[in-house]
N, C-alpha and C positions, 0 to 999 in steps of 0.2 A: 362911065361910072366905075369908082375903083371898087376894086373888091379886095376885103381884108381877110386873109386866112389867118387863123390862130392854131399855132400846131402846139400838140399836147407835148408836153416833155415826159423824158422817161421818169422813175421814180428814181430820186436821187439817193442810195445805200447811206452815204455821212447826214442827208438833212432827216431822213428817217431815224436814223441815230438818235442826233440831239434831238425832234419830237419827243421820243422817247424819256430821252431824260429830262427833259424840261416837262412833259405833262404825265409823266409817270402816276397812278396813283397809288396811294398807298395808303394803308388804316392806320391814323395815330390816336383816335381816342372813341370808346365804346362809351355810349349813356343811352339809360332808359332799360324800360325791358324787354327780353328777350324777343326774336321773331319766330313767330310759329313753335310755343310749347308744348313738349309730348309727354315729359314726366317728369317728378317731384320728390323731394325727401328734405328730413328735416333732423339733424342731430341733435339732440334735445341737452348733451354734454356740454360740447362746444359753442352751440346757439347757432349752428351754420344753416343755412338752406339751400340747395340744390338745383338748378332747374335744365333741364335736357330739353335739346330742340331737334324739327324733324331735321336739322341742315346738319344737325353729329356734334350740333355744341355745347359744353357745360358751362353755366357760371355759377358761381358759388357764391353766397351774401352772409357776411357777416355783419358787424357793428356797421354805421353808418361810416363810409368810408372804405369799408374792408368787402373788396370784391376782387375776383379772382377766374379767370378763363379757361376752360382746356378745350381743345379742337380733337376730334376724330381724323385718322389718317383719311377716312373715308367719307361722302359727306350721306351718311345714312342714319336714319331716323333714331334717337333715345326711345327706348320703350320702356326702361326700370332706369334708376336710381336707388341705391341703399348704400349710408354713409354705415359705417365702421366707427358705431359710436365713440368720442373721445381720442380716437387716433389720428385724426386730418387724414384718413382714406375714404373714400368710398368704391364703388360697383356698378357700373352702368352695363347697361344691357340693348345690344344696338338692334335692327330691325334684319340685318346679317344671318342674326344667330352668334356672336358674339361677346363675351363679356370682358370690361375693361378692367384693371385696377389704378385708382387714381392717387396721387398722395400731394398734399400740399407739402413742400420742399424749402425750406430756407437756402439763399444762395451765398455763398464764399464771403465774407466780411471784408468789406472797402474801405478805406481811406480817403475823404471827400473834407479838403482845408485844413487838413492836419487833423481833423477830428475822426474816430475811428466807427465808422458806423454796422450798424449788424445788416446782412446781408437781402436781400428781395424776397422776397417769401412767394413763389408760384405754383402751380398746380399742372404736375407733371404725370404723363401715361409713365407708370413701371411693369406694366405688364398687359397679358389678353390671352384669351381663353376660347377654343372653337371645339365644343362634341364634336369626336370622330362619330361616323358612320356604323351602325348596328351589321357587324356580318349576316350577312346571305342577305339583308334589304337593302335594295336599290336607290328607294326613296328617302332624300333626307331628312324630310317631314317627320320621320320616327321621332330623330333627337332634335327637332325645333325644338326650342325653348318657351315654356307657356307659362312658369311662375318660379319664381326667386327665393328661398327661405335663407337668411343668415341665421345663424343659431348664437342665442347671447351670449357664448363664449368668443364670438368671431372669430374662430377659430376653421370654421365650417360651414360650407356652403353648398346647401340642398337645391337642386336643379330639378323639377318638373316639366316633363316633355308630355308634346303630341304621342308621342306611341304608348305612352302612360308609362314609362320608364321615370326611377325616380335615379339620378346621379350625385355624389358627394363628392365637390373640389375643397381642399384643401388652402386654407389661407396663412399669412400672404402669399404663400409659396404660387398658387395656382397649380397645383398639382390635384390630378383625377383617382379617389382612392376605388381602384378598381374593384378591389373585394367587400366594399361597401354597395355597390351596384343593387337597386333591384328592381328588375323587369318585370312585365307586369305577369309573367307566366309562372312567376317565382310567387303569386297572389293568388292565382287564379287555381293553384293546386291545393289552397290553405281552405278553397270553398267547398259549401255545399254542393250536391249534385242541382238540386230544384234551382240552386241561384247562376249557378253558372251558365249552363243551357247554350252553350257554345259561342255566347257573345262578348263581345270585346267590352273588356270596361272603360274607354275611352281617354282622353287625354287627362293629365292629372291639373285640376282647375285650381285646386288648392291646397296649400301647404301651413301648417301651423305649429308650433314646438308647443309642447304642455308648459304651462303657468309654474307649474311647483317641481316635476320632475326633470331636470334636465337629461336630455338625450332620447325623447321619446318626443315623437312626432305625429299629428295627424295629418293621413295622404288624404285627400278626395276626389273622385277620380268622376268625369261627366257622367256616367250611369248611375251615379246615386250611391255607390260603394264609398266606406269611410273606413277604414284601417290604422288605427294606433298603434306605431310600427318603434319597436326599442332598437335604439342603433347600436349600442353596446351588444345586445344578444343577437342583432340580426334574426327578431323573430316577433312576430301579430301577436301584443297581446289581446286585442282584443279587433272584431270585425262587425260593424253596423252596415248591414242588409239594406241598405234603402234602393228603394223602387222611382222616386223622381228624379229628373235633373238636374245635376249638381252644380250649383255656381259660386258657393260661396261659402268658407267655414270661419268660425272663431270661437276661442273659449271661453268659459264663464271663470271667473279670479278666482277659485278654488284649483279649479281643476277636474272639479267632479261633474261639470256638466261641459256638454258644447253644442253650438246652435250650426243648423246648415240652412242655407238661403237655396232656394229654387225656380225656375224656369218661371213656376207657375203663379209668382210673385207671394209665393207663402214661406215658411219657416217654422223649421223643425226641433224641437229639443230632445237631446240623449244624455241617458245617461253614460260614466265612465263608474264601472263596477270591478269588482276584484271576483274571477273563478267563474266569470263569464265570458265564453269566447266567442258566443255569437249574441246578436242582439238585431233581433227581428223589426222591432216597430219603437218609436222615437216615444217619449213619455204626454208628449203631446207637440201638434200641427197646426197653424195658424196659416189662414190667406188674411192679411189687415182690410186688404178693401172687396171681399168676396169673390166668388170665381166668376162673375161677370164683367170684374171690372183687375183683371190681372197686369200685374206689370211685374219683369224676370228684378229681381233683389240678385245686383250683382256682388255688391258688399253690406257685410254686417257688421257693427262694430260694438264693442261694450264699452258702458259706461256705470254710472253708480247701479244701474240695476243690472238685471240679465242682460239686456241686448240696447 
């Protein structure tokens, strides 16, 4: 009986080669929508829309036809999106702790038949932004990043951390203005004794610029503390006392009110007064579906009425 042995050959270095370039793959065209979306914005200027995914990618949607990609060096999660209305920039905010800046770009003008055409329009990183490290804390957690404010100037961009540190980068530069800093120990010295009581006011959840005053800001910080803080004076005009869970603020289109959303699925209205620096209790408190049947109001938003 014969016996047939079959001996393996070695791997051949030239036929590995061409495998290679004969079944190389490679992406030549994107359709559809994105996989796995983490966040959204919308320039209301330009008509563009935005959408970030967890794999670190943007695409961009304008007119039917007009779409536009950027990739992350890294392939970590979009957690923010905010366009730089009117500019073709925006702001992405990675999962890192990082923030991008983005710009759609025209490219060099071609020559395509003798006709002279304008050049590719793509969407290009110019920049990125990482908080350094709070001295004497170990933990980076301080200056995580937990909410994004551009101020309608775009000019300025307000950073709310976990340690309840509020930060201002400068735009487009990406520059940190140092002496605008405020910690949250730089607040906690503007308090009452009864409200203070040795406890932390926890991460800043919310950030809001006033409707009519530019440069003036509401902090809100998870203990229920709300602060209207002027960035020209670097100083509280005014400090709302609250005692619940804070998740959530926005203003009323004067200016003169603002509502805060809470844990306990209710929401609260305050006033904003002149020659009032503390403000103890909100004008009135609402839970919509009783305290039996609670669910946390992570965001509020206004519309033709209050809220």
């Amino acid at each position: 009986m014969m016996k047939f042995r079959f001996r393996r050959q070695g791997t051949d270095p030239q036929r590995e080669k061409i495998k290679q370039e004969l079944f190389a793959f490679n992406k030549t065209v994107e359709h559809g929508f994105p996989h796995q979306p983490s966040a959204l914005a919308f320039d209301p200027k330009l008509q563009l829309m935005a959408i970030g995914t967890k794999s670190g990618a943007i695409k961009v949607y304008g007119a039917p036809g007009v779409e536009f990609t950027g990739l992350h060096k890294d392939t970590t999660a979009v957690t923010q999106i905010h366009f730089l209305p009117g500019q073709g920039r925006l702001l992405s905010l990675l999962d890192d702790n990082t923030i991008y800046l983005w710009e759609l770009v025209a490219g060099a003008p071609r020559e395509v038949g003798g006709v002279k055409r304008e050049g590719v329009v793509s969407l290009q990183e110019v920049g990125n932004y990482s908080l350094p490290g709070r001295p004497g804390i170990e933990s980076c957690s301080a200056t995580r990043v937990t909410v994004l404010l551009l101020l309608r100037s775009c000019d300025l961009l307000c950073i709310g951390t976990e340690g309840g540190g509020v930060y201002f980068l400068q735009l487009p530069c990406l520059s940190l203005k140092d002496n605008q800093t405020l910690l949250q120990d730089q607040v906690m010295q503007s308090l009452p004794d009864d409200y203070r009581c040795g406890k932390s006011l926890g991460p800043v959840e919310s950030l809001q610029e006033h409707p009519q005053q530019s440069g003036k800001i509401l902090i809100g910080y998870s203990r229920g503390l709300v602060v209207l803080w002027d960035l020209s004076a670097r100083h509280a005009d005014q400090l709302f006392l609250g005692k619940q869970q804070l998740e959530s603020l926005v203003w009323e289109r004067s200016g003169n009110l603002f509502v805060s959303s809470h844990n306990d699925g209710g929401y609260s209205v305050w006033p904003v007064t002149n020659g009032n620096t503390y403000n103890h209790q909100p004008v009135s408190s609402t839970i919509p579906y009783g305290e039996k049947h609670t669910h946390t109001h992570t965001h509020t938003h206004t519309h033709t009425g209050l809220v």
